[in-house]
Wavefront OBJ file of the C-alpha trace (Angstrom):
o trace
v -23.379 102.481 85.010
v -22.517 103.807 88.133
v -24.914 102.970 91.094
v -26.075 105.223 94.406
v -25.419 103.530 97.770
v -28.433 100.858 97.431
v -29.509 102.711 101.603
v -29.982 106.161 98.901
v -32.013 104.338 96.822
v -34.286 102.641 97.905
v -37.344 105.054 97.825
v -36.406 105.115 94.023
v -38.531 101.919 93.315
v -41.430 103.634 94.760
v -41.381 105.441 91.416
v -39.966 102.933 88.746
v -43.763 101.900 86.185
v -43.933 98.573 85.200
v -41.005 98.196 82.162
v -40.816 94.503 83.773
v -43.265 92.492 81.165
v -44.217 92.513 76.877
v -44.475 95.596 75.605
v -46.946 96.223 72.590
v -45.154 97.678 69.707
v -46.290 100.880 68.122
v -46.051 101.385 63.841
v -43.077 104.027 63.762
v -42.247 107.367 65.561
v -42.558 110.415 64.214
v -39.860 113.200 61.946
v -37.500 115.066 63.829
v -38.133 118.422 65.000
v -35.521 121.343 63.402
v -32.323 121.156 64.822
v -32.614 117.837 66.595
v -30.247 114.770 65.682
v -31.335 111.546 63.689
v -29.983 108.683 65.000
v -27.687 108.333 62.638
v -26.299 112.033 63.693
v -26.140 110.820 67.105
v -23.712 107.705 66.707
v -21.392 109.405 64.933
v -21.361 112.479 67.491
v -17.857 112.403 69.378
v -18.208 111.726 72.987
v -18.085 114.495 75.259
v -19.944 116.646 72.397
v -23.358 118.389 73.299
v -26.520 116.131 71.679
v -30.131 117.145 70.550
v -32.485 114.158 70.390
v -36.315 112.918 70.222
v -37.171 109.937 72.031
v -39.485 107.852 73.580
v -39.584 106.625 77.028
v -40.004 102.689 77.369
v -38.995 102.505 80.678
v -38.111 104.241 83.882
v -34.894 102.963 86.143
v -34.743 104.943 88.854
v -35.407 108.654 90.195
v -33.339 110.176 93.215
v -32.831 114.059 94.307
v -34.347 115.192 91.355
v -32.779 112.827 88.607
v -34.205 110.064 86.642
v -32.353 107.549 83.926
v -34.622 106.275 81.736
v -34.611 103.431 79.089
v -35.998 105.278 75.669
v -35.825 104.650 71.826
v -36.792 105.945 68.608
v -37.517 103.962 65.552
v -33.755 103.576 65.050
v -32.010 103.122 67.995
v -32.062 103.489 71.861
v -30.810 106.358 73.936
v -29.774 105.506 77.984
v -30.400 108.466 79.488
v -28.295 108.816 82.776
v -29.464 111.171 85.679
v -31.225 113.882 83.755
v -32.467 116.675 85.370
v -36.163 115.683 86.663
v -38.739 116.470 89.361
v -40.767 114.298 90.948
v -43.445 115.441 89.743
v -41.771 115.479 85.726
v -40.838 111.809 86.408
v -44.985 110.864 87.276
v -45.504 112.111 83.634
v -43.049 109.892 81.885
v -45.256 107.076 81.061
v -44.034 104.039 78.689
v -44.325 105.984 75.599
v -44.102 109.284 76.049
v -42.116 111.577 73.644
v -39.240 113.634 74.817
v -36.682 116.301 73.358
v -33.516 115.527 75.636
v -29.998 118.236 75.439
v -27.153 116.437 77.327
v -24.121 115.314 76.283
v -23.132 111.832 75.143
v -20.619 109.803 77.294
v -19.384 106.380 77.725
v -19.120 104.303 80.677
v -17.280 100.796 80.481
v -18.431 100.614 77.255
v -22.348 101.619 77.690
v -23.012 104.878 75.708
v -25.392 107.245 77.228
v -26.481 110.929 77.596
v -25.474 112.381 80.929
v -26.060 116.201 82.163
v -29.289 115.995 80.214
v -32.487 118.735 80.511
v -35.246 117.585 78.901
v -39.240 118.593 77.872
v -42.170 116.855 77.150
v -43.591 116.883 73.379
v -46.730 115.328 72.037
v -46.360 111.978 70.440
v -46.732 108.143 71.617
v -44.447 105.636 70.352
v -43.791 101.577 72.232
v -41.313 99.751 70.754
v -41.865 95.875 69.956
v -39.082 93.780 70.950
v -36.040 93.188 68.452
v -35.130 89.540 68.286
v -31.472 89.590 67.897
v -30.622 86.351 69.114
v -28.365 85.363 65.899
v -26.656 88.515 66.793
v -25.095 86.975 69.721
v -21.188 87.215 69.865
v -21.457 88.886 66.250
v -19.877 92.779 66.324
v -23.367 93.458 64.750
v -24.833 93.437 68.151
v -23.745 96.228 69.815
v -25.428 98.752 66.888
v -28.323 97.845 68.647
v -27.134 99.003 72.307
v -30.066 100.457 74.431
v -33.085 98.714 72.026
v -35.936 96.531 73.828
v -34.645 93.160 72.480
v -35.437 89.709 72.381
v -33.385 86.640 73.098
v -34.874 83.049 72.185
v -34.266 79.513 72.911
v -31.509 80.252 75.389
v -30.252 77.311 77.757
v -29.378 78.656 80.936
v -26.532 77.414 81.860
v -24.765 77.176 86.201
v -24.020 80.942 87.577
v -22.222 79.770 90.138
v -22.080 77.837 93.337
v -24.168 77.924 96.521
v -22.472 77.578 100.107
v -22.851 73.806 100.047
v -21.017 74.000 96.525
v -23.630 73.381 94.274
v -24.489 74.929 91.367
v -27.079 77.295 90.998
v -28.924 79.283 88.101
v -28.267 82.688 89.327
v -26.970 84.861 91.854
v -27.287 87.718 94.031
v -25.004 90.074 92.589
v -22.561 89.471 90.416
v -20.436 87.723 92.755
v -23.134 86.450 94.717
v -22.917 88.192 97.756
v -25.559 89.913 98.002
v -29.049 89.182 99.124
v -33.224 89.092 97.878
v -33.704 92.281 96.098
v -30.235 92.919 95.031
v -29.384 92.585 91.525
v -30.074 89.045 89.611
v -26.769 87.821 87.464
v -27.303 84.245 85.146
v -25.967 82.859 82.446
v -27.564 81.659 79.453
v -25.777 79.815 76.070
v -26.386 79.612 72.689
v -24.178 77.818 70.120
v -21.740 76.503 72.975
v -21.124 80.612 74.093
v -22.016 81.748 76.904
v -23.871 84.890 78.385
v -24.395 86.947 81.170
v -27.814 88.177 81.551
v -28.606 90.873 84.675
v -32.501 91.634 85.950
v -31.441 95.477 87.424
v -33.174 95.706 90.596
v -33.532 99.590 90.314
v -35.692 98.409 86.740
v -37.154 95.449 88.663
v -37.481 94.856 92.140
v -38.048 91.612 93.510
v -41.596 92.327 93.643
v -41.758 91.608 89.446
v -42.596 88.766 87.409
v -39.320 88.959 86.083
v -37.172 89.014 89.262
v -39.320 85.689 90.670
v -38.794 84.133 86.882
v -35.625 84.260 87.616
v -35.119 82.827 91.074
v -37.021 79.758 89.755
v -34.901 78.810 86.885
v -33.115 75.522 86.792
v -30.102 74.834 84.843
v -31.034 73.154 81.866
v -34.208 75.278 81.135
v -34.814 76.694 77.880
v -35.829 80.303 77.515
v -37.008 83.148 75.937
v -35.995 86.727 77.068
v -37.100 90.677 76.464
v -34.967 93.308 78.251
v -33.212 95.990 77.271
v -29.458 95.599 75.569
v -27.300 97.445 77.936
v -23.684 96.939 77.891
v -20.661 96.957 80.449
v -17.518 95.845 79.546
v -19.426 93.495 76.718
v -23.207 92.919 76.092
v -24.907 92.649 79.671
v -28.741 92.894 78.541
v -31.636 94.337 81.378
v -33.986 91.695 81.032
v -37.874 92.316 81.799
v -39.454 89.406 80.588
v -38.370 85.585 80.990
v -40.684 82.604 79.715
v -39.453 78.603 80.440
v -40.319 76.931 77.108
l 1 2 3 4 5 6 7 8 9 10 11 12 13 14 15 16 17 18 19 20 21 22 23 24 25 26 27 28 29 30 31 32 33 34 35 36 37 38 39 40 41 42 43 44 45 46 47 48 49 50 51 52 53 54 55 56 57 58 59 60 61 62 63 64 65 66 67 68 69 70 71 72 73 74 75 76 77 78 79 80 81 82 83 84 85 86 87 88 89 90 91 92 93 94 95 96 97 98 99 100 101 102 103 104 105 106 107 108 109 110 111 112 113 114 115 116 117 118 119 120 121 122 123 124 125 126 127 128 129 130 131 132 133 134 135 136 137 138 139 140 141 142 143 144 145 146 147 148 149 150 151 152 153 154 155 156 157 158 159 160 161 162 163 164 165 166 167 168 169 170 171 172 173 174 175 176 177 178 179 180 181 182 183 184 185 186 187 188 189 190 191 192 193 194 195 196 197 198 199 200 201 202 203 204 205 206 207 208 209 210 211 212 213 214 215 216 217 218 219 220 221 222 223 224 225 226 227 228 229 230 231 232 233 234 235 236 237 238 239 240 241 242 243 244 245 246 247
């Protein structure tokens, strides 16, 4: 996903709820309306082609000059929904549940599919997903039917993200190449099975004011975890995560 100058964005944190801890599960979401897409319909929509869905917002990225991408799912799947049209005060009402009917168009972007150019309105209905635990899914070509979902990864070992100045290793980094700085982006690397994984905490999602971000910055190589986040993708599976517990 492309990213606004970080200067741009800043005051878009002001507005970003708290997607950055568990998340209680609701029991199922409701029919679709007339003319709007199952998810089925969806994922087999050609790119570029003009979608219909229902969804549910489970959590709120960022909002900037009247555009807001969201993290949302049904009880199917999960839609990434990429600078939709929104006001300010539109983007207040999007709590962690709330149901939407979005029109955009679906797209891909370095291998993340998403609805861009999107409009979207309100509709009643309340659904919170419960976290997917697709750790065995890990390196499978399962995984990625599952793109956008609130997931769960357990007993991870997380394993050296790079080195410091001095040249030692360390358990994560400011940006990906770690260049960057305290509230930038958070990349580590956890294994499983002798693979290993890059996991991202998106700063936009949560800032380094989170429980997740601080989580994070305290890990040691060697630590055993358990994750929640959302599975985004770019250029291979590159989950948000939200949640991160040391066993």
């Amino acid at each position: 996903m492309k990213k606004f100058i970080s200067l741009l964005l800043v005051t878009a944190l002001v507005f970003a709820f708290a997607g950055c801890g568990s998340k209680d599960g609701g029991d199922g979401a409701d029919a679709k309306s007339e003319g709007v897409m199952t998810y089925e319909e969806y994922v087999a929509a050609e790119l570029d082609s003009e979608v219909v869905i229902e969804t549910y917002v489970q959590a709120k990225q960022s909002w900037w000059d009247n555009q807001a991408t969201v993290y949302s799912q049904d009880k199917d799947g999960g839609y990434f929904l990429y600078n939709m049209a929104c006001s300010e005060e539109d983007y207040a009402k999007l709590t962690q549940g709330t149901k939407i009917k979005v029109t955009g168009y679906k797209a891909e972007w370095s291998g993340e599919v998403e609805i861009i150019d999107a409009t979207f309105e309100i509709e009643d209905g309340n659904y919170v997903a419960k976290a997917e635990d697709v750790t065995s899914l890990l390196g499978t070509d399962e995984l990625i039917n599952h793109q956008n979902k609130f997931v769960a990864f357990k007993g991870m070992t997380v394993e050296a993200a790079g080195q410091d100045a001095e040249g030692n290793d360390v358990a994560f980094l400011y940006s990906w190449d770690g260049s960057g700085q305290d509230g930038d982006d958070l990349y580590f690397n956890v294994s499983l099975n002798g693979e290993t994984y890059t996991f991202t905490v998106e700063s936009y999602l949560c800032d380094n004011t989170t429980d997740v971000y601080n989580a994070v910055k305290s890990l040691n190589i060697g630590d055993t975890v358990d994750m929640e986040g959302f599975l985004y993708w770019y250029e291979g599976v590159n989950p948000h995560i939200t949640s991160v517990s040391v066993k």
